[in-house]
C-alpha positions in Angstrom: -71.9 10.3 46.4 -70.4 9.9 50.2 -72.4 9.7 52.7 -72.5 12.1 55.9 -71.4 8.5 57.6 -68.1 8.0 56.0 -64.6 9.7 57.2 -64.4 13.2 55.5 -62.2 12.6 52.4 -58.8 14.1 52.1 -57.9 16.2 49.2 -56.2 13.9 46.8 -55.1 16.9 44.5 -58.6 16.4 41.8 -60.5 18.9 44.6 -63.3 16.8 44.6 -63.7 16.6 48.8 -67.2 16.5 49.5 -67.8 17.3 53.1 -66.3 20.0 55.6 -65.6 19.0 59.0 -69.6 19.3 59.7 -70.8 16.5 57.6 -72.1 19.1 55.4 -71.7 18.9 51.5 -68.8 21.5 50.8 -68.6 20.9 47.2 -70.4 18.7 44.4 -69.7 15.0 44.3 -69.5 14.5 40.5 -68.6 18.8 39.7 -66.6 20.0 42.5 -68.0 23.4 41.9 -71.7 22.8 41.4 -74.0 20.8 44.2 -76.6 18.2 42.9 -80.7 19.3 44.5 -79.9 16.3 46.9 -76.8 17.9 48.4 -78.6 21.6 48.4 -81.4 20.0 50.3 -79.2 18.6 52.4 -77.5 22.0 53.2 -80.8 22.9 53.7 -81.7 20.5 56.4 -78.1 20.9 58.4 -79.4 24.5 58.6 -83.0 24.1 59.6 -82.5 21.5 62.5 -81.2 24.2 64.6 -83.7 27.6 63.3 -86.8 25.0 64.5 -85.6 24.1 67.3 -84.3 27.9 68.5 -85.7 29.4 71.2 -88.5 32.3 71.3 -86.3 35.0 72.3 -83.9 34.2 69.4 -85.9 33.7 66.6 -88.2 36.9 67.5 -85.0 39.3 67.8 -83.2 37.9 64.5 -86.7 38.5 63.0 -86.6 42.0 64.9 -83.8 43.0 63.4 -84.8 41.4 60.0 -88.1 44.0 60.1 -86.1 47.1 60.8 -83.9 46.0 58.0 -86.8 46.0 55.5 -86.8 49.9 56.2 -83.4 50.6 54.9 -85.5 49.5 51.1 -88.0 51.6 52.1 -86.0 54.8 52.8 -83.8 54.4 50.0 -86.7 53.3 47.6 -88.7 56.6 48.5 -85.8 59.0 49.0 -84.3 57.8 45.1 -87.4 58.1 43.6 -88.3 62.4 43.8 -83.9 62.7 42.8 -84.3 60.6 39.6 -87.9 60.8 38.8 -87.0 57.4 37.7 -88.6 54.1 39.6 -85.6 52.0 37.6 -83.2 53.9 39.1 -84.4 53.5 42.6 -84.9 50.6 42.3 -81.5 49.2 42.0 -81.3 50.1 45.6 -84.1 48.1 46.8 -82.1 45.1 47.6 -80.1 46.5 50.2 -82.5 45.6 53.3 -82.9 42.2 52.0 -79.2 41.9 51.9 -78.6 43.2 55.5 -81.1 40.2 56.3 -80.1 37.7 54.4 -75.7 38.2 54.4 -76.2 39.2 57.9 -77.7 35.7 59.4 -81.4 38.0 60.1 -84.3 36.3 59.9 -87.5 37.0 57.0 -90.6 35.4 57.0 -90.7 34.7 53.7 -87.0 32.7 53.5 -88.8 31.0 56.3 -91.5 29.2 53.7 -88.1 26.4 52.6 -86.0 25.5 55.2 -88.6 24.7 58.2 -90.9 23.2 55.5 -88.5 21.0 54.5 -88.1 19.4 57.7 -92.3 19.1 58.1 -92.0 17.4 54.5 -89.5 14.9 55.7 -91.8 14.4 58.8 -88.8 15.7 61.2 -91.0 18.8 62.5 -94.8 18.8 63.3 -97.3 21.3 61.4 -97.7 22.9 64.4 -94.0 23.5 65.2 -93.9 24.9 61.5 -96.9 27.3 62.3 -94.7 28.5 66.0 -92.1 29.5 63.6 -93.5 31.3 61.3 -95.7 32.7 64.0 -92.8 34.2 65.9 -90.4 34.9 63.0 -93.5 37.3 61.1 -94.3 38.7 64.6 -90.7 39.8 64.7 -90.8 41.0 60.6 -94.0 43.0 62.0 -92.8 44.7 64.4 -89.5 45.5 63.3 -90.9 47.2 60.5 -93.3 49.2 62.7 -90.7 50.4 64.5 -88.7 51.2 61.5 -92.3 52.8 60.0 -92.5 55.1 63.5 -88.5 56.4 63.0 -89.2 57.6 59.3 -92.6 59.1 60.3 -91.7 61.2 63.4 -87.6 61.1 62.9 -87.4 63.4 60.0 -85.8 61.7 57.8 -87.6 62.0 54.5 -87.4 64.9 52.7 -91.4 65.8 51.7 -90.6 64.9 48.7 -89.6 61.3 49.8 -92.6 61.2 52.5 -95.1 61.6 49.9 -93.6 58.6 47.9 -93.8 56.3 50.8 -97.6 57.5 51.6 -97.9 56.7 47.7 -97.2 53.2 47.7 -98.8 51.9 50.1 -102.1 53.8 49.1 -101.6 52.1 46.1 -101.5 48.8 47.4 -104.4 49.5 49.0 -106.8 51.2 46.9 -105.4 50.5 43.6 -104.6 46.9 43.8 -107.4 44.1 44.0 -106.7 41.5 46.5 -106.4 39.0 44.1 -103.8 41.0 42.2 -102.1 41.8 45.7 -102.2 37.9 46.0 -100.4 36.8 42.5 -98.2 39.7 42.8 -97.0 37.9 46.6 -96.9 34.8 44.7 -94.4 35.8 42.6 -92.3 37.7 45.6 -92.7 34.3 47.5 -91.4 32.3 44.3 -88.3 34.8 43.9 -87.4 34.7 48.0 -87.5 30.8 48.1 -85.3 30.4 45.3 -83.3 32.8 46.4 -83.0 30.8 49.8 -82.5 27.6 47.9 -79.6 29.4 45.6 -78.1 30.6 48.6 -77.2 27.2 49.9 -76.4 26.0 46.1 -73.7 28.7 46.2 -69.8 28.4 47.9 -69.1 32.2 48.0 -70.0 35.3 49.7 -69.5 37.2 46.6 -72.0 34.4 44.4 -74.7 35.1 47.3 -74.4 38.9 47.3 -74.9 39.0 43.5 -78.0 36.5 43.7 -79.8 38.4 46.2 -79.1 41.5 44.3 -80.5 40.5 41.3 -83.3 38.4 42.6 -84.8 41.0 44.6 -84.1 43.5 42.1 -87.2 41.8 40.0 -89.5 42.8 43.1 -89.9 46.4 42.3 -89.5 46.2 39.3 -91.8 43.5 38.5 -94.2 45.8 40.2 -94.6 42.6 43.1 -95.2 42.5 47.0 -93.3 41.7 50.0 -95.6 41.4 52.8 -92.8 42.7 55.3 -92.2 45.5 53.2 -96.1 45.7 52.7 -96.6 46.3 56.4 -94.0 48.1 57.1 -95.5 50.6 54.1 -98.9 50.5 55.6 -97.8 51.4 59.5 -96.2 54.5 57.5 -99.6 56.0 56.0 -101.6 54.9 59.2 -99.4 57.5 61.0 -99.1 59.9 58.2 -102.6 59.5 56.6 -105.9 58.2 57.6 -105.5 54.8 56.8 -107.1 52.4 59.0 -105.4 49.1 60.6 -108.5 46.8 59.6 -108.6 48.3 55.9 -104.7 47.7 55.8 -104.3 44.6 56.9 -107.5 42.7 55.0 -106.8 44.7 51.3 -103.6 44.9 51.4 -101.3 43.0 53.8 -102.9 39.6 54.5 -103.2 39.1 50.8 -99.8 39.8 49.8 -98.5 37.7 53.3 -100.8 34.6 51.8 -99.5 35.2 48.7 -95.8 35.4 49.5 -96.5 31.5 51.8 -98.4 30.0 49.1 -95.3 30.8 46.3 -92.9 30.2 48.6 -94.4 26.9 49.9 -96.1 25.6 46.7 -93.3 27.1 43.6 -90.4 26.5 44.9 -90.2 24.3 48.0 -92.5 21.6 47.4 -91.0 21.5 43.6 -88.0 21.3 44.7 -88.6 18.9 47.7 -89.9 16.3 44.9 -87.1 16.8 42.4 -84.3 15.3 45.0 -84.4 11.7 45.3 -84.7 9.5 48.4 -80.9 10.1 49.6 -81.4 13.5 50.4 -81.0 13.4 53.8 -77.8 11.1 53.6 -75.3 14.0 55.3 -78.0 16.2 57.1 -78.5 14.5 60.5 -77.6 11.2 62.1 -78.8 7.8 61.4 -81.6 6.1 62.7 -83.8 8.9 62.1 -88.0 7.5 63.3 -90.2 10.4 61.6 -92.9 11.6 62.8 -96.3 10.0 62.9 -98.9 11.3 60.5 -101.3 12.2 63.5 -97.8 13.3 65.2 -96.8 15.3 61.8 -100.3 17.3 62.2 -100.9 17.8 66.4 -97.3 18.2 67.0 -96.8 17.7 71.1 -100.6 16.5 71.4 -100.4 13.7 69.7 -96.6 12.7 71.1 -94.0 15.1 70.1 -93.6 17.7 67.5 -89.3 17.5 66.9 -87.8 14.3 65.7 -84.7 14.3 67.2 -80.7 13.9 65.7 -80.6 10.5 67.3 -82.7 8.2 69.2 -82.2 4.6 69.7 -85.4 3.5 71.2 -87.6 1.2 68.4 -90.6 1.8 67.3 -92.8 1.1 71.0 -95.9 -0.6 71.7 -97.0 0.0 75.3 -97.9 -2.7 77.5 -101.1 -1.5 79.3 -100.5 -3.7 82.5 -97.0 -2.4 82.9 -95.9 0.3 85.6 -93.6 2.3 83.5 -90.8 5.0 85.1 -89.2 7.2 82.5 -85.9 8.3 84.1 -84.1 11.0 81.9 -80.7 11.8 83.0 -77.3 13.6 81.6 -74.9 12.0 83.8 -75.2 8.5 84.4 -72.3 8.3 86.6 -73.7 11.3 89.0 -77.3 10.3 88.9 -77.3 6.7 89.7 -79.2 7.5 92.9 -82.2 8.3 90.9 -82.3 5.2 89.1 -81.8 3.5 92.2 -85.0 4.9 93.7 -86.8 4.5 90.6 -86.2 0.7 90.5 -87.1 0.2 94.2 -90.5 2.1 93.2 -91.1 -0.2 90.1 -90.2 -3.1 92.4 -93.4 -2.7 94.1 -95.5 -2.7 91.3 -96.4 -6.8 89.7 -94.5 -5.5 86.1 -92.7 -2.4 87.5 -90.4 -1.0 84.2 -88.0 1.4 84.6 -86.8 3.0 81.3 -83.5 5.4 81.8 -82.8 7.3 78.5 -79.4 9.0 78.2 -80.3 12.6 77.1 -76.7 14.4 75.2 -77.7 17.5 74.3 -75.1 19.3 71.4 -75.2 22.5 70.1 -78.4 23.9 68.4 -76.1 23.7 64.8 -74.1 21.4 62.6 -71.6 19.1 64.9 -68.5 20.0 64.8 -67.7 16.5 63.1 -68.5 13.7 60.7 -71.5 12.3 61.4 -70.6 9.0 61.0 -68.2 9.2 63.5 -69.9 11.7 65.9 -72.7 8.7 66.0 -70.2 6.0 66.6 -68.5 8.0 69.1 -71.8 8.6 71.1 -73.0 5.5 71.1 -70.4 4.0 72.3 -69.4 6.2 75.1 -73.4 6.3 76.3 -73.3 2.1 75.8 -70.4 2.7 78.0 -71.9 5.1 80.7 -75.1 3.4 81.1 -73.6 -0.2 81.9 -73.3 0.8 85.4 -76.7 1.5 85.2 -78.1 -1.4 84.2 -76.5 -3.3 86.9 -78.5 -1.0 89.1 -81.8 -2.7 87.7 -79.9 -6.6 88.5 -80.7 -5.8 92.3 -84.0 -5.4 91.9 -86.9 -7.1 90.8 -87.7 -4.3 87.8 -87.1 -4.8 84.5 -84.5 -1.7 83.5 -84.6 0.1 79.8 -81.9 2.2 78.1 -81.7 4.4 75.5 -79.9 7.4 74.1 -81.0 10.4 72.9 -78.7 13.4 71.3 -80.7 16.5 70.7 -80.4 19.6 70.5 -83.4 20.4 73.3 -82.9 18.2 75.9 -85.5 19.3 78.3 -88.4 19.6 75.5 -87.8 16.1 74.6 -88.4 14.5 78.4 -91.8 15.2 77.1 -91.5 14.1 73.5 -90.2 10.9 74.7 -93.4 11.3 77.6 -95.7 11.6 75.5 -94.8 8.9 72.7 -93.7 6.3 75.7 -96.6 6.8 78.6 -95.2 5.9 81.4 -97.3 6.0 84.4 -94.5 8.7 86.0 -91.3 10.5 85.4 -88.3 10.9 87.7 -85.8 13.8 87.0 -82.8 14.7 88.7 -83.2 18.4 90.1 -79.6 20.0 89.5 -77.4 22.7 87.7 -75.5 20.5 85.5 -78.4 17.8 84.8 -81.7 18.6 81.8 -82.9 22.0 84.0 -79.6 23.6 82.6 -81.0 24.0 79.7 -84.7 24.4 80.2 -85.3 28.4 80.7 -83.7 28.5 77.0 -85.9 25.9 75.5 -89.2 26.5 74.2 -92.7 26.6 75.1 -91.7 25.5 78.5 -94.9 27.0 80.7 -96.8 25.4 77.9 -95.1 22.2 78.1 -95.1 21.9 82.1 -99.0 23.0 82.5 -100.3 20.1 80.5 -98.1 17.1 82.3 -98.6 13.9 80.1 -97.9 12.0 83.3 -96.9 11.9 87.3 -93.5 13.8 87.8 -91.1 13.4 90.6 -88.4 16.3 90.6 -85.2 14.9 93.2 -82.9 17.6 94.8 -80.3 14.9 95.5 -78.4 15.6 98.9 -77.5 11.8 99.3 -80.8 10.3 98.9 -81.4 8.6 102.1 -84.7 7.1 102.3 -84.7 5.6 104.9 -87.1 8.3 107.1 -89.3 10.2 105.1 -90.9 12.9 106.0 -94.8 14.1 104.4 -96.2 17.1 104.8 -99.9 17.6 103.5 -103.2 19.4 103.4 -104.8 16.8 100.9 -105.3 17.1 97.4 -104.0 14.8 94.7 -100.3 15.8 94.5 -100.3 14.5 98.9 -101.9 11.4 97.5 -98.8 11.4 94.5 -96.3 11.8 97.4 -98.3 9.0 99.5 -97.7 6.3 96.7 -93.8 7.2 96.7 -93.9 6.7 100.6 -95.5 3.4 100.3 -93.5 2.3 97.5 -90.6 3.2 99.8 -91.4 1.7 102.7 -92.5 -1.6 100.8 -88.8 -1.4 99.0 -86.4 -0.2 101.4 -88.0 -0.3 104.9 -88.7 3.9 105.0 -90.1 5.1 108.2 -92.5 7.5 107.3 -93.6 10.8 109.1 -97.1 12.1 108.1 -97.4 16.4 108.9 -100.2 18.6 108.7 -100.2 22.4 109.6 -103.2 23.5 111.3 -103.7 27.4 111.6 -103.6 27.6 115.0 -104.2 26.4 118.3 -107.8 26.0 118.2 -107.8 24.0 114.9 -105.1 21.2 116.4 -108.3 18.7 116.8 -109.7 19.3 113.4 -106.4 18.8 112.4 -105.5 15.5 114.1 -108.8 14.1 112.8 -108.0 15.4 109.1 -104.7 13.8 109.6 -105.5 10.3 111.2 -108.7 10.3 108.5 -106.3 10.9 105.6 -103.5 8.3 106.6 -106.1 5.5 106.7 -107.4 6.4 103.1 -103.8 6.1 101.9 -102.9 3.4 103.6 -100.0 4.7 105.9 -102.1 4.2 109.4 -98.7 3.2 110.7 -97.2 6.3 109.9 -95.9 8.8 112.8 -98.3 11.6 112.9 -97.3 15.6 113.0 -99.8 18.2 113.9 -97.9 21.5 113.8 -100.1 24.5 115.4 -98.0 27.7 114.4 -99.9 27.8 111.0 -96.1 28.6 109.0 -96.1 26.2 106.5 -92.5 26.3 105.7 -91.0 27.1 109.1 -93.4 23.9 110.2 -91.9 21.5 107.3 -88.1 22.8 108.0 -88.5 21.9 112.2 -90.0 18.5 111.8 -87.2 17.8 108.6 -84.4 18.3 111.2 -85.0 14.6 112.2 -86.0 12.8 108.5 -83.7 12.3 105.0 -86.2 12.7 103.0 -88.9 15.4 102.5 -92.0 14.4 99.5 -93.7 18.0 98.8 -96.6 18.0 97.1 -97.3 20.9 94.1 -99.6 23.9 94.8 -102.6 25.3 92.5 -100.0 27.3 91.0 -97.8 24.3 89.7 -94.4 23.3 90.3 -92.3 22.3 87.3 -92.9 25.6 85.7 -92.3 27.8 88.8 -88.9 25.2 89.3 -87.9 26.5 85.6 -88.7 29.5 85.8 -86.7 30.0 89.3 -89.7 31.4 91.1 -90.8 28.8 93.1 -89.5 30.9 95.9 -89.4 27.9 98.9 -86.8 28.2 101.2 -87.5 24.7 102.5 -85.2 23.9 99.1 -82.7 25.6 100.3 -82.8 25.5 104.1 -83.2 21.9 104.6 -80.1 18.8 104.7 -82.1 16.1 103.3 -83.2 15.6 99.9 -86.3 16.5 98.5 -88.8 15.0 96.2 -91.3 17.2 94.7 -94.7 15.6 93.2 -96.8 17.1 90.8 -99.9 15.1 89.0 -101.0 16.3 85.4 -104.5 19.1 85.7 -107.1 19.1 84.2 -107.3 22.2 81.5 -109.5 22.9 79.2 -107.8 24.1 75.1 -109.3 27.8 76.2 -107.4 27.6 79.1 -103.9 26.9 77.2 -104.9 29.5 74.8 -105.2 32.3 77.1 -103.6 31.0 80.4 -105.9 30.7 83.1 -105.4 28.8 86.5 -105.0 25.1 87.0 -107.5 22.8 88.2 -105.8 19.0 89.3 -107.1 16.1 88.9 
């Protein structure tokens, strides 16, 4: 068999080329017509890197449109049924929503129990990222399908004939079927769907998938089984037309057939099939050097390190030193962000075993590369080797010992924290521009989540030449000030910064308190020698702009409300950002919140 690492083979004339220009298995390696379960699972794999790692938005409006599929099989299904008096006849057009979804690139919950699970098999995706996707994928079956349940209920379009069939069936799912029937019937449906999935990727042909879908979920209706998206979308109906409850629907009808559907999807088909391929199965689905996850990393996800394993990373497997000062540096562009590394090496160069790692983050499309593999990973290697030479040099003028690494993922700002949390450095520096990791932040996924539980210090630079050498600190106190006082001592130890030290009292009448708070809190950070501001206007902003007229540098400390998820977002709404000529360095230290507060949002309380 070829690997996904050798040049894709030319066509000799036998037909037997294995791999299109995606590194993907295009045909058998021994039957040029027929893939082996390794080369299926690796189709498989190819596919699901990219679903996992989509972004909320995407995955809930494929699965949208997936739900309101589902109600073309219901309307035809019910409308066929009073015409023929026959359930055969209708239902050899049951198929058709399921074909909309699955020829049409829509996403169903229940094609969702193989390819994600394949990945959390192979320790590539976390439990917990498994249990997001589903999550969001069945949210958007749900309420498509509700929606679709509300247009045939108040659109008129069911005869009365047809309307009293679609009350029918889902009363008797309800009150005629046992849960444990309900369940073994969703077994089944789950069973037929994840084969179905798996014989999807088996086959070359639009014309071999149509007729599989066809005649696998032909065998649903008339097998008498349950699709839980078709379930709900049933029940929703009779809850508007009839007196069926929401409780009563979901607990005796739906949730049994939804369980049932996961379990034969998961345990039938997927984890069969996972076991029938042998160890080469992920030969030509991603690049080399693949680290799995951890086990405790496999079942926390992101609490326990990270929850992705991404395409490529060339860090080794890492053993912290606990009295080392660590700097994690992510960057796009080494050649444009060597001023970050700079400052990051003249911070570590204060500290007795002051590390600074830089990791080259390439972010590629979320899908297969347009490429071999083999040669896609030679290719980036090389040219980051290349790019972050330069860097290192950076570290030979300081007395810091300097990392690299590269990373090519397809979420480049997700894994800053992936590589945080499995790393733990003691702070992260990130370059605050259009072209650098932000770019792609607001389409990544869960960012709030991810930036309101930091696993370290974070410096965000707005790079406008990076002068250090007069630095100006506004603060009121708090822990983020006393983040942004460590940088300005690191700075002045390193590069001989002159500090300036404000503090905006509210008025004339507080400009004693003020001096005193001021004075009281540069000797507790140790910058007594520090020039000392006391503003009286009581404008924050218009304050920090004045007294930056004369400084290159401007530290700003986060507020209750955070920083790195306002700066994603785009609503942290400071014009000092804009306004201002020097650079900026914004500071934010990790809060303290408790695993109610994540759950249901809630304020922040720092440490």
């Amino acid at each position: 068999m070829n690997t996904p690492y050798d040049d894709p083979p030319s066509d000799d004339g036998d037909g037997r080329e294995h791999t299109d220009h995606n590194g993907v298995p295009e045909s058998g390696s021994v039957v040029p017509d027929r893939f082996s379960s390794d080369e299926v699972f690796q189709r498989i794999v190819a596919d699901a890197d990219h679903e996992i790692t989509s972004g909320a938005r995407e995955l809930f409006f494929a699965a949208l449109a997936g739900g309101f599929a589902i109600t073309i099989t219901l309307l035809v299904y019910a409308s066929m049924y009073p015409q023929t008096d026959s359930s055969v006849v209708a239902a050899m057009l049951y198929p058709i929503g399921f074909i909309y979804i699955i020829i049409g690139g829509y996403q169903l919950y229940t094609e969702n129990t193989l390819p994600p699970v394949a990945l959390t098999l192979e320790r590539l995706a976390s439990v917990p990222a498994l249990l997001r996707h589903w999550t969001i994928v069945a949210l958007g079956n749900f309420t498509g399908g509700a929606i679709g349940a509300v247009v045939l209920a108040y659109g008129g379009v069911f005869s009365p004939e047809a309307a009293a069939v679609a009350a029918d069936l889902a009363a008797t799912g309800v009150y005629e079927t046992t849960p444990w029937e309900l369940f073994f019937k969703g077994a089944f449906a789950g069973l037929i769907v994840a084969g179905v999935v798996w014989m999807n990727f088996a086959a070359q042909d639009t014309i071999s998938r149509l007729v599989i879908v066809y005649l696998a979920f032909l065998t649903i209706p008339l097998g008498n089984l349950y699709h839980s998206v078709v379930s709900f979308t049933e029940a929703v109906y009779l809850m508007i037309v009839g007196d069926l409850g929401f409780v009563l629907a979901m607990t005796d009808f739906v949730i049994p057939v939804l369980v049932g559907n996961t379990v034969g999807g998961v345990v039938l088909v997927t984890i069969v099939n996972y076991y029938q391929t042998t160890e080469q199965r992920l030969e030509t689905a991603r690049f080399e050097n693949v680290r799995r996850l951890s086990i405790r990393e496999t079942l926390l996800g992101g609490l326990a390190g990270r929850s992705y394993v991404p395409l490529f990373d060339t860090v080794e497997e890492f053993v912290r030193d606990p009295d080392s000062f660590r700097i994690l540096v992510p960057i796009t562009n080494p050649r444009t962000e060597s001023r970050l590394v700079e400052m990051a090496c003249a911070l570590a160069s204060t500290r007795e075993k002051g590390v600074v790692h830089v990791v080259h983050v390439v972010q590629i499309p979320s899908g297969p590369s347009q490429g071999n593999r083999r040669t896609d990973h030679d290719r980036i290697t090389a040219e980051s080797s290349k790019l972050l030479s330069d860097v290192r040099s950076i570290g030979e003028r300081y007395d810091a010992d300097l990392e690299t690494s590269t990373l090519v993922t397809h979420r480049s700002f997700e894994d800053v924290f992936d590589r945080a949390n499995r790393t733990r450095p003691d702070l992260v520096m990130m370059g605050w521009a259009d072209d650098g990791v932000w770019a792609s932040a607001r389409a990544e996924r869960p960012i709030d989540e991810l930036t309101n539980r930091l696993p370290c210090d974070f410096l965000v630079v707005k790079d406008r030449g990076l002068d250090c050498s007069r630095v100006l600190l506004p603060t009121a106190g708090g822990p983020n000030s006393v983040l942004s006082a460590e940088v300005a001592r690191g700075l002045r130890e390193a590069l001989d910064a002159e500090i300036s030290l404000l503090h905006v009292a509210d008025g004339p009448g507080d400009r004693d308190r003020g001096e005193a708070f001021l004075a009281d809190w540069a000797v507790e950070n140790d910058l007594e020698d520090a020039e000392r501001i006391v503003d009286e206007s009581g404008d924050v902003e218009e304050s920090i702009e004045r007294a930056a007229e004369d400084n290159t540098l401007i530290l700003i400390g986060a507020t209750e409300q955070g920083l790195l998820s306002r700066l994603v977002s785009d609503s942290l709404h400071m014009n000092i950002a804009d306004d201002v000529d020097g650079s900026l360095l914004l500071a934010e230290r990790p809060s303290d919140r408790s695993i109610l507060k994540r759950l249901v949002g809630g304020g922040r309380r720092e440490k």
